[in-house]
C-alpha positions as CSV (number, residue, x, y, z in Angstrom):
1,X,92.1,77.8,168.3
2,X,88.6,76.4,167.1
3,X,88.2,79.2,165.0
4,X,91.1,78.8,163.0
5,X,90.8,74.9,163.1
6,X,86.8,75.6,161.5
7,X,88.5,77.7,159.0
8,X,91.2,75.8,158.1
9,X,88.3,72.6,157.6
10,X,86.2,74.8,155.8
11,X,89.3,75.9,152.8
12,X,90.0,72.8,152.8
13,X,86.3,71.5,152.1
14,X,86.1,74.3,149.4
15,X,89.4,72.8,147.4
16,X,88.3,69.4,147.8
17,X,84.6,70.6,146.2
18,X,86.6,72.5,143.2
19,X,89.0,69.3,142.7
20,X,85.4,67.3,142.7
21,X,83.7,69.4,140.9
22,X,86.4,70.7,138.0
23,X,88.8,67.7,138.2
24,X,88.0,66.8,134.5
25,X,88.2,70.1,133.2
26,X,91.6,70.6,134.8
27,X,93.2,67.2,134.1
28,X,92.2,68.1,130.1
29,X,93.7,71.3,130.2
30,X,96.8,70.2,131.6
31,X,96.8,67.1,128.9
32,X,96.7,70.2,126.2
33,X,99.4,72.0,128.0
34,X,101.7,68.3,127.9
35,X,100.4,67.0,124.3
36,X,100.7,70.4,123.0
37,X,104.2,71.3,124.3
38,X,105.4,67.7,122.8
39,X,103.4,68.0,119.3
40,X,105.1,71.9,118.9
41,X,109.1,70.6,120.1
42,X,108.1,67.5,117.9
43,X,106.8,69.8,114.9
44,X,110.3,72.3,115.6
45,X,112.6,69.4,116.0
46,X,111.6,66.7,112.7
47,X,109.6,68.7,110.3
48,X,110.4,72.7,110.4
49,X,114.3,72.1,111.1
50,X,114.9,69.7,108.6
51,X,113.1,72.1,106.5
52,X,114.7,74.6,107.0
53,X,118.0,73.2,106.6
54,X,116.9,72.3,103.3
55,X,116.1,75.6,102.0
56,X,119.1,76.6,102.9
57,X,120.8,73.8,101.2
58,X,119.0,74.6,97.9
59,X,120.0,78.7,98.9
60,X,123.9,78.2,98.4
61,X,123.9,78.1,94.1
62,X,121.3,80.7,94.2
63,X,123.5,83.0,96.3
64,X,126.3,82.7,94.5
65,X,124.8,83.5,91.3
66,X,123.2,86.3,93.2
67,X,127.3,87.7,93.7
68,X,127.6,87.2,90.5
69,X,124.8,89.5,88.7
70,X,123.1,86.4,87.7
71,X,119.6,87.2,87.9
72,X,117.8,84.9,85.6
73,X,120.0,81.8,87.5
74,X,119.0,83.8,90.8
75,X,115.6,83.2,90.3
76,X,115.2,79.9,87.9
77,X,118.3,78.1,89.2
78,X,120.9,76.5,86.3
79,X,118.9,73.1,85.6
80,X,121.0,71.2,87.7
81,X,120.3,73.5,90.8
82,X,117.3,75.3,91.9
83,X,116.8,79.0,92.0
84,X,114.9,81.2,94.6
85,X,111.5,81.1,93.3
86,X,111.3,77.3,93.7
87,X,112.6,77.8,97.4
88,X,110.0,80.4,98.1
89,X,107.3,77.9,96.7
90,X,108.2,74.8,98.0
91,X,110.0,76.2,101.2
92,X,107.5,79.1,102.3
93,X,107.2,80.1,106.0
94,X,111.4,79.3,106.7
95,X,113.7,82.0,106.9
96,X,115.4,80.5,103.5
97,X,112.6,81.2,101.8
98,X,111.8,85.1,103.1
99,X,116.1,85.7,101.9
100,X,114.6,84.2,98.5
101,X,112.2,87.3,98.8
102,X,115.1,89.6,99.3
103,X,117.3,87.7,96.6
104,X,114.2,88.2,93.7
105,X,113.4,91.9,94.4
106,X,116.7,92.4,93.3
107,X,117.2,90.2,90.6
108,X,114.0,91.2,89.1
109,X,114.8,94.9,89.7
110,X,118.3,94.1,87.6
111,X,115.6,93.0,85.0
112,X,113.7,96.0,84.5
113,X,110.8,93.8,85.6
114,X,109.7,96.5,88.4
115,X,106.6,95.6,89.9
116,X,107.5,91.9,90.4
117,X,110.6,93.4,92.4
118,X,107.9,95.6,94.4
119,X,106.3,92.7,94.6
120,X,108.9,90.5,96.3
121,X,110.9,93.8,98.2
122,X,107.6,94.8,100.0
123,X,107.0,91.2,101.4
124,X,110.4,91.2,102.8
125,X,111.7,91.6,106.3
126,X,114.5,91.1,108.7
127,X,116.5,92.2,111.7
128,X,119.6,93.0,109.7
129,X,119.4,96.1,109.7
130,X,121.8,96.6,106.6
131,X,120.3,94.2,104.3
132,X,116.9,95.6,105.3
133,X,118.3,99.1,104.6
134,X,119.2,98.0,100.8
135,X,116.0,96.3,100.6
136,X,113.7,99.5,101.5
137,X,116.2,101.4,98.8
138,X,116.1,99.3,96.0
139,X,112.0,99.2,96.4
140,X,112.7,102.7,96.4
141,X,113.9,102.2,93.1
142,X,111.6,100.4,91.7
143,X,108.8,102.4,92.8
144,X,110.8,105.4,91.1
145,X,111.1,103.4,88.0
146,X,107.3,103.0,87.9
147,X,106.6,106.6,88.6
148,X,105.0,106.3,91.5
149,X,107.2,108.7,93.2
150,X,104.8,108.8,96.6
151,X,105.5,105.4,97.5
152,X,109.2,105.7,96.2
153,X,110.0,108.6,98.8
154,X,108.8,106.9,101.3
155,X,110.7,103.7,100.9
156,X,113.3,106.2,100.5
157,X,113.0,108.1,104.0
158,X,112.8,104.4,105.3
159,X,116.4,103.0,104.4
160,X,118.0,106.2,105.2
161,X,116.7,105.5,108.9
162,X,117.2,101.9,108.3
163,X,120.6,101.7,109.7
164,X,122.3,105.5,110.0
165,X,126.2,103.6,110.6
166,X,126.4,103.5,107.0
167,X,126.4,107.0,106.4
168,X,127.5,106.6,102.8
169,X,124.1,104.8,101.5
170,X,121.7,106.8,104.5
171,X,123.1,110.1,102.8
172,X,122.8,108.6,99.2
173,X,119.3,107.1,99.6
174,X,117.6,110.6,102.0
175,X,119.1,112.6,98.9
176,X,116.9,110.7,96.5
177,X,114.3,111.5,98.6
178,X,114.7,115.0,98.7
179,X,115.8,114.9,94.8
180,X,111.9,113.4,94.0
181,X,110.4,115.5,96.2
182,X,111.7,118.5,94.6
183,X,110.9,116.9,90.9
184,X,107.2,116.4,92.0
185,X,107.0,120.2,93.2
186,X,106.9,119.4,96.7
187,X,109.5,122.5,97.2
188,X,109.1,122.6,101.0
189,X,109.7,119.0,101.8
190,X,112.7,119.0,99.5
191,X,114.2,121.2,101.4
192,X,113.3,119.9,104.7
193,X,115.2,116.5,103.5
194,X,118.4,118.4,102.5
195,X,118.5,120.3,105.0
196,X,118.0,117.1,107.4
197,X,120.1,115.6,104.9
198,X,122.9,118.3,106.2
199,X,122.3,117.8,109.6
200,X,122.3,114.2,109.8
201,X,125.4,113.0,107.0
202,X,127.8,116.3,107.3
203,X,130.9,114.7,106.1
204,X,129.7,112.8,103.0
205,X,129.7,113.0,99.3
206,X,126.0,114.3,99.7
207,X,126.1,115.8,102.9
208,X,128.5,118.0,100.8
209,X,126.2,118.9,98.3
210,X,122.9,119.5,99.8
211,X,124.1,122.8,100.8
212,X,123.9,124.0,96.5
213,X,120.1,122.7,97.1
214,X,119.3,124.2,99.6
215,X,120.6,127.7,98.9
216,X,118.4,127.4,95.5
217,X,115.7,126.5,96.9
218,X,115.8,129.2,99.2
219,X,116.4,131.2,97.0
220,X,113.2,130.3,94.9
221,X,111.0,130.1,98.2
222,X,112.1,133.8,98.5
């Protein structure tokens, strides 16, 4: 019973010597933990949700110009109303503003003003996995129109994985991957992607017709 008593005094006399000795080191780190917790709810609550509330304000002309094929209002608003590049500018860091990315890739791609939309298209992300699909395609696009075909297939292969439920645009964009590899030479991967192309979108409009490509081009393999 001694024993355990002695040991019992003894933990105890080791706690009280780390309170002593690290007291001020603790009570600071906790007064981080407390001042920090409050500035970042603070920061959340009155600056980045008002922001972002904003932006999304300023969004709602810009988006409807962007239904209607308005590019040049898309991106420079109408006077009255501002368009997506002032949101990205004045707006950067909320989700508003990385749309407004998504919103000028396209417009400027509509433009024939192709490395601006590479520009915006590559700086672009979400978790939609649709939007994000038409996004990888149309950079695909634009890195076609520019010749660099590398970069192109690539984005390519990416929005036909993007999001496979619509089989319609996975088919459409996989064939255009398989279409420049075959224009560049590449005659082996071109026929690995309509084959795959076969496999994986059976029932559409280009599921249909990757079976003419690949008979050709096994045809000139042979």
């Amino acid at each position: 019973m001694s024993d355990k008593h002695d040991e019992t005094n003894e933990a105890l006399v080791r706690v009280q010597g780390f309170w002593e000795k690290y007291q001020k080191v603790v009570l600071i780190v906790l007064a981080i933990i407390v001042i920090g917790g409050g500035s970042w709810y603070g920061y959340n609550e009155y600056i980045l949700k008002p922001k972002e509330e904003k932006a999304s304000d300023l969004l709602f002309n810009a988006q409807l110009y962007f239904n209607q094929d308005s590019s040049r209002l898309v991106l420079n608003g109408d006077g009255e109303n501002k368009g997506v590049l002032y949101v990205m500018e004045h707006y950067s860091g909320t989700k508003a503003a990385n749309l407004c990315k998504y919103y000028a890739g396209i417009s400027y791609l509509k433009m024939g003003d192709f490395n601006k939309a590479v520009k915006y298209l590559k700086d672009f992300s979400t978790s939609a996995q649709q939007i994000q699909m038409m996004a990888y395609g149309c950079l695909g696009d634009a890195y076609s129109e520019l010749n660099q075909k590398t970069e192109a297939i690539a984005s390519y292969q990416k929005a036909a994985s993007t999001f496979v439920k619509d089989e319609s645009n996975s088919s459409e964009y996989l064939f255009r991957a398989a279409l420049l590899e075959e224009t560049t030479g590449n005659t082996k991967e071109a026929l690995a992607l309509y084959k795959e192309l076969k496999e994986k979108f059976p029932k559409t409009d280009k599921g249909f017709q990757a079976d003419k490509y690949i008979y050709r081009l096994s045809i000139e393999k042979n």
